[in-house]
LOKOLVO-237775 format. One line per 3 residues: number of its first residue (from 1); their letters; for each residue x negated, z negated, y negated of N, C-alpha, C. Coordinates in nm, 2 decimals. Example, Ala and Ser with C-alpha at 12.3 -4.5 7.8 and 13.67 -1.06 7.14 Angstrom:
BEGIN
1> AS> -1.32 -0.78 0.57 -1.23 -0.78 0.45 -1.32 -0.78 0.33 | -1.28 -0.71 0.22 -1.37 -0.71 0.11 -1.29 -0.79 0.00
// end
This chain:
BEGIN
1> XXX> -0.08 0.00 0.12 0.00 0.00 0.00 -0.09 0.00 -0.12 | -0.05 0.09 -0.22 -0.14 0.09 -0.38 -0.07 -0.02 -0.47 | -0.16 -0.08 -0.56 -0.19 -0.13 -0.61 -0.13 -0.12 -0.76
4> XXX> -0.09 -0.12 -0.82 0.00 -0.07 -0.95 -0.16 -0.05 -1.02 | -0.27 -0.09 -1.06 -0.37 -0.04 -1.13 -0.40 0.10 -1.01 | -0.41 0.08 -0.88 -0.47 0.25 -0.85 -0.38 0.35 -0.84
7> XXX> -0.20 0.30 -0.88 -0.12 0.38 -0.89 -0.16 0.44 -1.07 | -0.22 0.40 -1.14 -0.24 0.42 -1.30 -0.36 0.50 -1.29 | -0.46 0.46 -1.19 -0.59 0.57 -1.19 -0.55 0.68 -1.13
10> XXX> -0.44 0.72 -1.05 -0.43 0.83 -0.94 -0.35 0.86 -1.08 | -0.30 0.84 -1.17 -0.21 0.93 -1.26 -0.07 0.97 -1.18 | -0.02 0.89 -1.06 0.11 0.94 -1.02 0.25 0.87 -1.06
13> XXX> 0.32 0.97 -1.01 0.46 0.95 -1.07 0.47 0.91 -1.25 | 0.37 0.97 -1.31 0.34 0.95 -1.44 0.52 1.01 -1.54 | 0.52 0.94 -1.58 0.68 1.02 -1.69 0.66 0.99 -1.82
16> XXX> 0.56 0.92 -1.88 0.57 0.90 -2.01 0.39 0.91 -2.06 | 0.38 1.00 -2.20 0.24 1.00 -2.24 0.24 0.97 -2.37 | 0.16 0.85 -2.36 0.05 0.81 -2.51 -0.04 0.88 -2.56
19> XXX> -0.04 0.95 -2.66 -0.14 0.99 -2.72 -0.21 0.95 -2.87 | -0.32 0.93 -2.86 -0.42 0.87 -2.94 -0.55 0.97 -2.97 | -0.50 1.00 -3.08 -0.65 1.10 -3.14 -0.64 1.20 -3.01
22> XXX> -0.76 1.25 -2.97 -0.78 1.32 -2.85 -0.74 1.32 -2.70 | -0.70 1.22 -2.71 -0.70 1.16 -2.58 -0.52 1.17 -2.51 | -0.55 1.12 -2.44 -0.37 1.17 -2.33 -0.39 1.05 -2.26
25> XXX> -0.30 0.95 -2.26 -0.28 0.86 -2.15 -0.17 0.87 -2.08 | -0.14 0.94 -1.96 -0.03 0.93 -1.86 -0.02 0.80 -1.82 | 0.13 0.78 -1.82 0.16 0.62 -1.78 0.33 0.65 -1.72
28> XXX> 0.33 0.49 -1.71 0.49 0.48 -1.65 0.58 0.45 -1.68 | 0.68 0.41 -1.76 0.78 0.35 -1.89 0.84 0.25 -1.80 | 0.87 0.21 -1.70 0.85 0.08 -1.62 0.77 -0.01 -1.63
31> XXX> 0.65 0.00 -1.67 0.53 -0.09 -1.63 0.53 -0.08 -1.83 | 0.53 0.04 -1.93 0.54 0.03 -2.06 0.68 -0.10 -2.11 | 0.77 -0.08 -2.06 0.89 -0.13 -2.12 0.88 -0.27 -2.01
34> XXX> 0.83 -0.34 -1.96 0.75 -0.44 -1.90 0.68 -0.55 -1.94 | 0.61 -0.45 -1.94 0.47 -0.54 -2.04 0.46 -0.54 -2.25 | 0.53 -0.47 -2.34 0.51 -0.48 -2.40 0.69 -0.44 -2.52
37> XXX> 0.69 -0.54 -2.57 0.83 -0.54 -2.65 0.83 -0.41 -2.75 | 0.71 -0.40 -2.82 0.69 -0.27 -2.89 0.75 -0.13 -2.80 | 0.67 -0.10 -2.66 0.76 0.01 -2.63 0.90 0.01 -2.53
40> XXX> 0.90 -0.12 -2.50 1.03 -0.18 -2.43 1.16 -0.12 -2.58 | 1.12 -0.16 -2.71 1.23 -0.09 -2.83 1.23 0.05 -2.86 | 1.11 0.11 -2.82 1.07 0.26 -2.81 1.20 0.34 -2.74
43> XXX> 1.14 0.24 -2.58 1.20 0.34 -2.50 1.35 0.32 -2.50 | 1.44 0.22 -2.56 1.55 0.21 -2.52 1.61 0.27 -2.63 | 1.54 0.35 -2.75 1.61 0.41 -2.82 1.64 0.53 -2.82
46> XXX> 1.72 0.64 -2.93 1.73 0.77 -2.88 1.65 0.84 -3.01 | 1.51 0.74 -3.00 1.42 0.83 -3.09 1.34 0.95 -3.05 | 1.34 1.07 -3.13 1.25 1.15 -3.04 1.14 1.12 -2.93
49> XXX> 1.07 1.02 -2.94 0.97 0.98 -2.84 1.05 1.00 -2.72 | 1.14 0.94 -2.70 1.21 0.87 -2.57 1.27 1.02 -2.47 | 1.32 1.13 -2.60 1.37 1.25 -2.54 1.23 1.33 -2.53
52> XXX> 1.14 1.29 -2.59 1.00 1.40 -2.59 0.92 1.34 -2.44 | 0.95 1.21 -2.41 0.87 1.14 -2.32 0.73 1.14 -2.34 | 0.66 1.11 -2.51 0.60 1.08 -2.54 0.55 1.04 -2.68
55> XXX> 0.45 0.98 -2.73 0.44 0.91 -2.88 0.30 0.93 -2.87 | 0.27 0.90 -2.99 0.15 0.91 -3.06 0.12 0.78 -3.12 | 0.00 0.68 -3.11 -0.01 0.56 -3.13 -0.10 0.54 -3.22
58> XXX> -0.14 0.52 -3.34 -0.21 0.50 -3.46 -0.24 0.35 -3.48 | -0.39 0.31 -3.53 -0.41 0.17 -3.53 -0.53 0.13 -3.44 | -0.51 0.20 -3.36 -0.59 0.16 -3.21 -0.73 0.28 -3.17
61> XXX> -0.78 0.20 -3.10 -0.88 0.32 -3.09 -0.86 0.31 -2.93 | -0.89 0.47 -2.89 -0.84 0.51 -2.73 -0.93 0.39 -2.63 | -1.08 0.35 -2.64 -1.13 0.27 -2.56 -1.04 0.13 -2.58
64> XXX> -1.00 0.08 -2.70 -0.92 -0.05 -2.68 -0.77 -0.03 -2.60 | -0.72 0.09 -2.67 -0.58 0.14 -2.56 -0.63 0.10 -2.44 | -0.70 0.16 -2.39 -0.75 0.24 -2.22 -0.76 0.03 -2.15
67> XXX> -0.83 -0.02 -2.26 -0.79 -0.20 -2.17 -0.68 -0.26 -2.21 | -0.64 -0.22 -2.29 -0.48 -0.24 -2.31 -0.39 -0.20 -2.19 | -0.37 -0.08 -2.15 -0.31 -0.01 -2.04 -0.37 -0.07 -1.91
70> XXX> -0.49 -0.15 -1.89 -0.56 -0.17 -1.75 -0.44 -0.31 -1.76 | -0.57 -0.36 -1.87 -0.43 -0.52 -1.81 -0.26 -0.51 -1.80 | -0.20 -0.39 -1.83 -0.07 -0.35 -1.82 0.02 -0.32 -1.66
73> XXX> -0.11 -0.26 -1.61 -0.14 -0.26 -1.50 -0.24 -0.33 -1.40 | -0.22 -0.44 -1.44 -0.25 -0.57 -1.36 -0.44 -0.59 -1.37 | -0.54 -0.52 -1.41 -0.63 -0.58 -1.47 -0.66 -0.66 -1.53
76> XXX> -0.65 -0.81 -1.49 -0.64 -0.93 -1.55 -0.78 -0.97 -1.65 | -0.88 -0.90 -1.57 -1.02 -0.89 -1.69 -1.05 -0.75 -1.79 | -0.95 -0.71 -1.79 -0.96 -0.63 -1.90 -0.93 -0.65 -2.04
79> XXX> -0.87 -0.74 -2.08 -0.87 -0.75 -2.22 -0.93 -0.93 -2.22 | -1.09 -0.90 -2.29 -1.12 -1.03 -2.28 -1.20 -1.03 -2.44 | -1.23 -1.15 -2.49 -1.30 -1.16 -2.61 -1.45 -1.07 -2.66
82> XXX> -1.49 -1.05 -2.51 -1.60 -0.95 -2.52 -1.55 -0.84 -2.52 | -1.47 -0.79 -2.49 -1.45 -0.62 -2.49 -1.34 -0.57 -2.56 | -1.33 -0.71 -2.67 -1.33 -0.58 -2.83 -1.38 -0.67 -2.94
85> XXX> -1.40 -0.59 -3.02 -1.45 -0.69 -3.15 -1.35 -0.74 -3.19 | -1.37 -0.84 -3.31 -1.27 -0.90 -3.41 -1.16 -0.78 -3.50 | -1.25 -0.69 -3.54 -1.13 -0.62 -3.59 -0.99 -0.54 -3.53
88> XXX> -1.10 -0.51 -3.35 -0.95 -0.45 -3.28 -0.89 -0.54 -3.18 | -0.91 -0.66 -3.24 -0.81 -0.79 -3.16 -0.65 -0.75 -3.18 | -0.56 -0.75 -3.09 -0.41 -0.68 -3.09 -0.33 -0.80 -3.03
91> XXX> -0.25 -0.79 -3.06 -0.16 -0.91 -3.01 -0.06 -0.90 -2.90 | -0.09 -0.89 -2.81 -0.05 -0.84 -2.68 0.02 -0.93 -2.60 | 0.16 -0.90 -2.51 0.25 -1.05 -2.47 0.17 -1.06 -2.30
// end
């Protein structure tokens, strides 16, 4: 049986994408609307995002996303004091 983090590395059953600057994060609006109230109000609305099945996230830089999304997906050492500085500290439930 997989793991909800190796189901986020294998990119399957992906239905919802973050994008940030360059970058494409395929993800799952289950495990999004879950773990975080911000897109938990995203997704439950009938904002373009939700019909586009995806958003564009400003604020953040893709490597702080990218441990944002691990601990989302059960990486419990992914979001630690060492791996981000003070400025891209985020307030995460």
């Amino acid at each position: 049986m997989l793991s909800c983090s190796q189901v986020f590395a294998r990119d399957k059953f992906c239905d919802f994408t973050i994008y940030i600057g360059d970058f494409e994060f395929p993800c799952h609006r289950f495990v999004l609307n879950v773990c975080s109230q911000f897109f938990e109000a995203l997704l439950r609305s009938d904002m373009k995002e939700t019909i586009e099945m995806s958003t564009t996230v400003h604020g953040i830089s893709a490597d702080i996303f990218r441990l944002v999304l691990d601990a989302m997906y059960g990486d419990s050492s992914a979001l630690t004091a060492d791996s981000m500085t003070e400025k891209q500290r985020i307030n995460f439930r």
